[in-house]
Every structure is written in structure tokens, then in C-alpha cells.
C-alpha positions in Angstrom: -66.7 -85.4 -5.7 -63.5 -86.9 -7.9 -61.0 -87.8 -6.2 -58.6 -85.3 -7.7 -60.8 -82.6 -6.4 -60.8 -84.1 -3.2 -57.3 -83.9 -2.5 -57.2 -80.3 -4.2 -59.5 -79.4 -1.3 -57.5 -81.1 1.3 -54.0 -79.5 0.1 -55.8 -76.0 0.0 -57.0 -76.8 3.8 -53.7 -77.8 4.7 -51.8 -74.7 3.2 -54.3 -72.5 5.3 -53.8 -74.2 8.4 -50.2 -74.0 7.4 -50.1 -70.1 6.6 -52.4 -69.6 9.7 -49.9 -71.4 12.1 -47.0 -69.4 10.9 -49.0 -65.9 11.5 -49.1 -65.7 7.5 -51.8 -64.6 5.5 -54.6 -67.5 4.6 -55.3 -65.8 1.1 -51.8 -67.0 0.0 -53.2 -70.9 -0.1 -54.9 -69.8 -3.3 -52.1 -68.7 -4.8 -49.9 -71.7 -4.0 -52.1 -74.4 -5.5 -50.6 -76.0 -8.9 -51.9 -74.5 -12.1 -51.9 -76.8 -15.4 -51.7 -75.4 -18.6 -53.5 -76.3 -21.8 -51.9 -79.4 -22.2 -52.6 -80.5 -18.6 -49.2 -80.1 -17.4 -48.7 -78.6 -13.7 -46.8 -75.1 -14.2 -44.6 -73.8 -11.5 -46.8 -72.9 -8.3 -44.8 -69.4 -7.8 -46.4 -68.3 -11.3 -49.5 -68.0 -9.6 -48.1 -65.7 -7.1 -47.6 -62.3 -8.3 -44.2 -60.9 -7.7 -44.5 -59.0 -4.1 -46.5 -62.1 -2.8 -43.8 -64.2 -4.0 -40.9 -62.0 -2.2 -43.0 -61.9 0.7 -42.5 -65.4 1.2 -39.4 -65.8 0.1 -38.4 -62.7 2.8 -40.2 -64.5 5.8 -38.7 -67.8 5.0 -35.4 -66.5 5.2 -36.0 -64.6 8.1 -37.7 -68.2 9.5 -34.5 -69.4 8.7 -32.0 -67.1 10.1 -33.9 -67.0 13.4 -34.1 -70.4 13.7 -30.0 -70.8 12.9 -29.7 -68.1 15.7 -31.5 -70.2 18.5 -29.5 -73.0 17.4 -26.1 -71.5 17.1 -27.1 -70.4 20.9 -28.2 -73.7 22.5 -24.8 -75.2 21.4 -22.8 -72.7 23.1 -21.9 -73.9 26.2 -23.3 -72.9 29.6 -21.0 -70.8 31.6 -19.8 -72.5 35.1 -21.9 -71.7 38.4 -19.9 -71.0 41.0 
């Protein structure tokens, strides 16, 4: 085995484990691995995506993202006083 396949393999395990930890579909890691064109130069991994895979992420990043501003915003309100 090369070694560039080698860490193909290990990026494409790592984006499933990745996808599979955030409840996302595993199918995707195929998608997100780096094309290269003709001239051997990587293209854009979201060109691999089609269009409602890519807003899929994009939508559940944001939404990552908002929740995760929302716990924060609340654990540095301050705790009202026990009588």
C-alpha cells in the first residue's frame, strides 16, 4: 500500500467516525475526500458534494453553532442568589 493511499484511507476513517459522532450521515465521508483534477491539482472538497448535501452541512453546522453560542451565552449568566 503507498503511502498516499494510506493516509487517504485513514482521513476517510476519520471523517466517518467524525460524521458518526455528530449523529451525521457516514456516506458523506465519500464526498468530502479531495478530488484532483487532470493536472493533479486538489479541487475544492465541496465540488464533490452535490448541492443539497452541501447545504445540509452547512445547515447543521450552523445550527451546531448557534446551539453551542446559546449554552455559552447561558453558563455566563450569573446564578441568581439562594436565599
Amino acid at each position: 500500500m503507498s503511502a498516499r493511499l494510506g493516509w487517504k484511507l485513514a482521513h476517510l476513517e476519520l471523517d466517518r467516525a467524525v460524521l458518526a459522532a455528530y449523529g451525521w450521515p457516514e456516506e458523506w465521508a465519500e464526498a468530502l475526500q479531495p478530488t484532483r483534477d487532470e493536472r493533479g491539482k486538489v479541487n475544492p472538497v465541496w465540488a464533490s458534494l452535490t448541492r443539497a448535501s452541501s447545504r445540509g452541512v452547512l445547515t447543521r453546522l450552523l445550527s451546531l453553532n448557534l446551539k453551542c453560542r446559546q449554552v455559552k451565552h447561558q453558563a455566563d449568566k450569573p446564578s441568581p442568589a439562594v436565599p
